[in-house]
C-alpha positions in Angstrom: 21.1 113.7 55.6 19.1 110.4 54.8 16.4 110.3 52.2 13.4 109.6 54.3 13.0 108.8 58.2 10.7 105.5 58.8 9.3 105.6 62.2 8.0 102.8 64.0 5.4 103.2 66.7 5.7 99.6 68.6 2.3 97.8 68.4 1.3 94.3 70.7 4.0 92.0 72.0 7.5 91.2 70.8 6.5 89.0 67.8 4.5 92.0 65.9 7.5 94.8 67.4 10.6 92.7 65.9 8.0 92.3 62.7 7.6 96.1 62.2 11.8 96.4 62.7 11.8 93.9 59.8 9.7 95.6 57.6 11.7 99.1 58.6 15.3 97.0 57.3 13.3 95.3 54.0 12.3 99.1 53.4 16.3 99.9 54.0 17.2 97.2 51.6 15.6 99.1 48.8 16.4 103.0 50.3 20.1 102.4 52.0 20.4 105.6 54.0 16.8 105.8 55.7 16.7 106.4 59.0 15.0 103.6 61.2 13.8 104.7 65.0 11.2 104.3 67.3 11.7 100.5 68.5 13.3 99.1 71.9 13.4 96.1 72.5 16.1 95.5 75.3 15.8 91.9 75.0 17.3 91.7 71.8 19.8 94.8 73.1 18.3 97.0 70.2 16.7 100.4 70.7 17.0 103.0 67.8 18.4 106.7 69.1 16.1 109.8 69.5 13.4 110.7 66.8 14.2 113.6 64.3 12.1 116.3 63.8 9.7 115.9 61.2 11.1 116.7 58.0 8.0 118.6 56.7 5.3 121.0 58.2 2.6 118.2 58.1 2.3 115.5 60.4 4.4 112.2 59.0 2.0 109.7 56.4 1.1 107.1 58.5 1.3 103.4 57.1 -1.5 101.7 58.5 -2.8 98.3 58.9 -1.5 94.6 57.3 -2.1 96.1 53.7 1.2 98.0 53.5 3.4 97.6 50.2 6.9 98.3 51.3 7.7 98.4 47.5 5.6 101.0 46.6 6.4 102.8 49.7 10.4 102.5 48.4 9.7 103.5 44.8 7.9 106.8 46.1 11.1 107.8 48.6 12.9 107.3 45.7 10.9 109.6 44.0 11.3 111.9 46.0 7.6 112.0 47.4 7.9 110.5 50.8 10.4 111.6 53.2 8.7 111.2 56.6 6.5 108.4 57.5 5.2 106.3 60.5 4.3 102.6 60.8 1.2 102.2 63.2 0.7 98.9 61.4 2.6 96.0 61.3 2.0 95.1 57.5 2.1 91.0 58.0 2.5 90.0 54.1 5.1 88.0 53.0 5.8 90.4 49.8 7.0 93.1 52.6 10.1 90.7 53.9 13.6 89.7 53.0 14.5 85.7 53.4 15.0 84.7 57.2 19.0 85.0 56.8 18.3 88.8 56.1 17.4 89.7 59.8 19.4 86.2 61.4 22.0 89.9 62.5 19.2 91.6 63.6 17.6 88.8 66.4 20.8 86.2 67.0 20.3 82.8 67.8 21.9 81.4 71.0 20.4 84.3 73.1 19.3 81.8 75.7 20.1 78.4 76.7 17.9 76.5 76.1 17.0 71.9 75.6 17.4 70.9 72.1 14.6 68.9 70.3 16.1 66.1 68.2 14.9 64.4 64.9 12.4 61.7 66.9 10.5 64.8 68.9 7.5 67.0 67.6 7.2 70.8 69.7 3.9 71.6 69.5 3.6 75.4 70.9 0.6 76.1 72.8 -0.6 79.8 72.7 -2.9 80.7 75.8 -3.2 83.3 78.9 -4.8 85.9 77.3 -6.3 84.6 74.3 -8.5 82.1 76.2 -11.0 84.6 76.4 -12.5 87.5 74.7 -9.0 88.6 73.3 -9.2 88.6 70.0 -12.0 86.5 67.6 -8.5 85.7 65.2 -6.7 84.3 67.6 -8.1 81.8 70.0 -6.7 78.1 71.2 -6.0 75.7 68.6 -8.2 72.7 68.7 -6.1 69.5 70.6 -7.6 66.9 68.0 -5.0 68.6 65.5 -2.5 68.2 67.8 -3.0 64.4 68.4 -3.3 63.9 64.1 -0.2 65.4 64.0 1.7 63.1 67.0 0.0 60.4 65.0 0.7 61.1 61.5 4.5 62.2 62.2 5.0 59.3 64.3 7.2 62.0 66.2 6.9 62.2 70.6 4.2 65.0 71.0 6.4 67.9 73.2 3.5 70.5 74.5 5.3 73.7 75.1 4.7 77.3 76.0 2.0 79.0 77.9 0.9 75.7 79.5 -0.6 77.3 83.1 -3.1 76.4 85.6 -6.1 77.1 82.9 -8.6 74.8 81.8 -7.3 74.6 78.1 -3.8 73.7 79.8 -5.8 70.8 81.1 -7.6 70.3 78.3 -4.2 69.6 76.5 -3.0 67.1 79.0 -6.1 64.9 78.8 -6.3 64.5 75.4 -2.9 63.6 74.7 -1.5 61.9 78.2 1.5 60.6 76.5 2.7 63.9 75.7 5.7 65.8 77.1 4.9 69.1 79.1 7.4 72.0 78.8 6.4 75.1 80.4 7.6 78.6 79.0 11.2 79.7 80.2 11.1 83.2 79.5 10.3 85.3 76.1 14.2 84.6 75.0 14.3 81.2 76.1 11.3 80.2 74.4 12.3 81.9 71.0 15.5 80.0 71.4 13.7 76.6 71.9 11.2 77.2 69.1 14.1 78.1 66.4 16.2 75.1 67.4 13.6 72.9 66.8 13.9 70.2 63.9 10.5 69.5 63.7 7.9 72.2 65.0 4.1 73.3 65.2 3.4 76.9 65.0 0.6 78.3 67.1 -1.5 81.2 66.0 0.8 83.5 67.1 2.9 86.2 65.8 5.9 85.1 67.8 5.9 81.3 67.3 5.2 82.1 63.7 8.3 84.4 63.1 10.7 81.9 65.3 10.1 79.4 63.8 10.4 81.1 60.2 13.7 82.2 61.8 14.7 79.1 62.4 16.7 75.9 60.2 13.7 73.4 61.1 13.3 70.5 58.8 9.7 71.1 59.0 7.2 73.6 60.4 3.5 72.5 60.7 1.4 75.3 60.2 -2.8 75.3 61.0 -4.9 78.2 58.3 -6.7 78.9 60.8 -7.9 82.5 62.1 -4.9 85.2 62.1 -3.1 83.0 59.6 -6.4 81.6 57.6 -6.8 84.0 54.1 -10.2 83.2 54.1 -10.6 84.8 57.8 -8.4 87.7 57.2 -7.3 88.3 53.3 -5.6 91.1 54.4 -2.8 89.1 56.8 0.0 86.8 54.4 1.7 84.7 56.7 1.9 81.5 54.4 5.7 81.2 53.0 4.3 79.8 50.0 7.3 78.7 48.5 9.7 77.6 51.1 9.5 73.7 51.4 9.6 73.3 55.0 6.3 74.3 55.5 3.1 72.1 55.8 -0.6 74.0 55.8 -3.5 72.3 56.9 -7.3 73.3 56.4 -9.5 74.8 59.4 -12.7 76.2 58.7 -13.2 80.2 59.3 -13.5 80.3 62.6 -14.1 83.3 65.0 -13.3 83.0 68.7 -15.4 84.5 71.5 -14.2 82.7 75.0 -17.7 81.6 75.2 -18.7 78.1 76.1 -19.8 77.2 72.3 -16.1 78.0 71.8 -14.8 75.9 74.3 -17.2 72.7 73.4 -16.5 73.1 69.6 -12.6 72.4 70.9 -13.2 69.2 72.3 -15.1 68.0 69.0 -12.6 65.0 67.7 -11.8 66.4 63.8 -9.2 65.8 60.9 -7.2 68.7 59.4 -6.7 67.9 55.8 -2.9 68.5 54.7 -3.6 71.3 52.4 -1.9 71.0 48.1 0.6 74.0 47.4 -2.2 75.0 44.9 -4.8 74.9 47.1 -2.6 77.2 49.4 -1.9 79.3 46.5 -5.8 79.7 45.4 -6.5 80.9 48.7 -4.3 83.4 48.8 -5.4 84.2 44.7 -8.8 84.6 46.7 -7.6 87.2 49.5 -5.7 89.1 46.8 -8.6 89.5 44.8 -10.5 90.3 48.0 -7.9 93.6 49.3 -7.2 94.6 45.6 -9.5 97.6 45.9 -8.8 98.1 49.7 -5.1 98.0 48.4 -5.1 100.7 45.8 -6.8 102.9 48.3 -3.8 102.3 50.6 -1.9 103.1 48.0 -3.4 106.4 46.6 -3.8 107.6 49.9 0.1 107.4 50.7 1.0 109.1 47.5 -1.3 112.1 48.3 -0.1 112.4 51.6 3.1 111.9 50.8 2.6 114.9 47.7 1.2 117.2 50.0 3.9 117.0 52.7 6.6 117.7 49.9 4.7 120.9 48.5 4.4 122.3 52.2 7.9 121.1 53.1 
C-alpha cells in the first residue's frame, strides 16, 4: 500500500492541469510510493486510474491556493500525519518544482510538427480570446510598445504567434508592428511544440506559454512582471526562475485589467520596459515573501491539523 494518495482535482486549461501533475511528481520525488490520480489529459496520452477510497473517515485535507509548500506537505507524509489529500490549487512557486528535465518524460517534445524558429527570429506569443475582456484583472493583453522594444533591442525578426483572431487587439498588434510575422495558433500540441523549439522566445501572461517555454532548451526567454507573473500584483504566485540564466525580466507597473476602454487606451500609450537587475528581481520577490509569511504559516498550521485529525479518526 502507498503512504499517502495525492489527488488532483484539474483546475483552468492545460497549462495550470500539467502544473498541478508537476507538483503531484515533485511531491513523489520526496514520498516514492504516493499514489498520484485525478488528471487526464489525453493530449499528452496521460490519465491516472480510478480514485481510492479515502484512507480515513474525514474528508481528504485539501491543498488550496498558490501558497502550497510541497516540502512541508512531504515531511508530514513522512511523518506519518498526512495520508490523503487533494490539490484544488495549483501552488505556482518555483520552491514546489523539480528542474525542467525532471518532467521532459512526463510532456515529450516532438508531439506535433511544428516550423522551427532559428537564431535571427524573435516568437513573441500573444495571449487573447478570452482574456480581452472581463476575464481575469491578472491576466489581460500585454501592451504592443513592449513588443516593438523588444524587436528593436534584440535586433531579432518580430514573429507574432498564437491566439491572433479577428479581435481588435489582433489588429491592434498588426498596426503597431507592420513588419512583423503573423503565425496563427495550430492546435494546443502544436503550439506547445512551436513555443519550446524556439531559440529565442517571449512569454505571454499565461500559464501555458510560461511552462513551454520553461520546458523548453531556448537560448533566451523574455519574460514581462507584469500581472499573474508581477510579485508586487500577486505575492502569492512565484513564476520568476530566478536563477536560471536564460531568463530576462522586465518592469511593468501593477496593473489590474478590466476589458474596459481605459484598459484598452492605456495599451496603445508608447512606453519602455526597463530590463530588470537579478537583485532587483530577487528584492521583489524578498518583498512578496515577506508579504505571504503570515498567510503561509496559516497554510501551514492548518494542513497539519487537518492532517492530525484525520489520523486520530482513521
Amino acid at each position: 500500500m502507498s503512504a499517502a494518495t495525492f489527488r488532483i482535482q484539474p483546475t483552468g486549461n492545460l497549462g495550470n492541469q500539467m502544473m498541478q501533475l508537476m507538483l503531484g511528481h515533485s511531491l513523489r520525488s520526496k514520498v516514492p510510493d504516493l499514489d498520484i490520480v485525478g488528471y487526464d489529459m489525453p493530449l499528452w496520452d496521460l490519465r491516472s486510474g480510478p480514485e481510492p477510497e479515502p484512507r480515513t473517515k474525514t474528508k481528504p485535507v485539501e491543498l488550496r491556493g498558490h501558497l502550497i509548500d510541497i516540502h512541508g506537505v512531504a515531511s508530514l507524509v513522512k511523518a506519518g500525519l498526512l495520508r490523503d489529500m487533494k490539490l484544488v490549487g495549483i501552488g505556482s512557486r518555483m520552491a514546489n518544482y523539480l528542474p525542467p528535465s525532471a518532467y521532459q518524460g512526463l510532456f515529450p517534445p516532438g508531439q506535433a510538427e511544428v516550423e522551427r524558429h532559428g537564431d535571427d527570429e524573435l516568437l513573441i506569443s500573444v495571449r487573447g480570446a478570452e482574456i480581452l475582456g472581463q476575464c481575469h484583472p491578472d491576466y489581460g493583453p500585454v501592451p504592443p510598445a513592449y513588443y516593438r522594444q523588444l524587436a528593436r533591442e534584440t535586433g531579432k525578426r518580430p514573429v507574432l504567434f498564437g491566439q491572433i483572431e479577428d479581435d481588435w487587439y489582433s489588429k491592434l498588434l498588426i498596426e503597431a508592428m507592420p513588419d512583423a510575422r503573423v503565425v496563427r495558433s495550430g492546435g494546443i500540441l502544436a503550439d506547445f511544440e512551436r513555443l519550446r523549439g524556439a531559440r529565442h522566445v517571449v512569454t505571454s501572461v499565461s500559464s501555458f506559454a510560461w511552462l513551454a517555454t520553461w520546458l523548453s532548451a531556448a537560448e533566451t526567454i523574455h519574460v514581462p512582471v507584469l500581472g499573474l507573473l508581477n510579485p508586487a500584483q500577486r505575492p502569492d504566485v512565484d513564476l520568476l526562475p530566478l536563477d536560471d540564466p536564460r531568463y530576462r525580466f522586465y518592469r511593468f507597473p501593477v496593473r489590474l485589467w478590466n476589458g474596459q476602454q481605459e484598459d484598452v487606451d492605456g495599451l496603445k500609450r508608447d512606453a519602455e520596459y526597463p530590463l530588470m537587475s537579478r537583485d532587483e528581481v530577487a528584492e521583489m520577490l524578498r518583498k512578496a515573501d515577506a508579504a505571504t509569511r503570515g498567510e503561509r504559516f496559516e497554510v501551514a498550521a492548518k494542513t497539519v491539523v487537518k492532517g492530525v485529525l484525520g489520523r486520530l479518526r482513521g
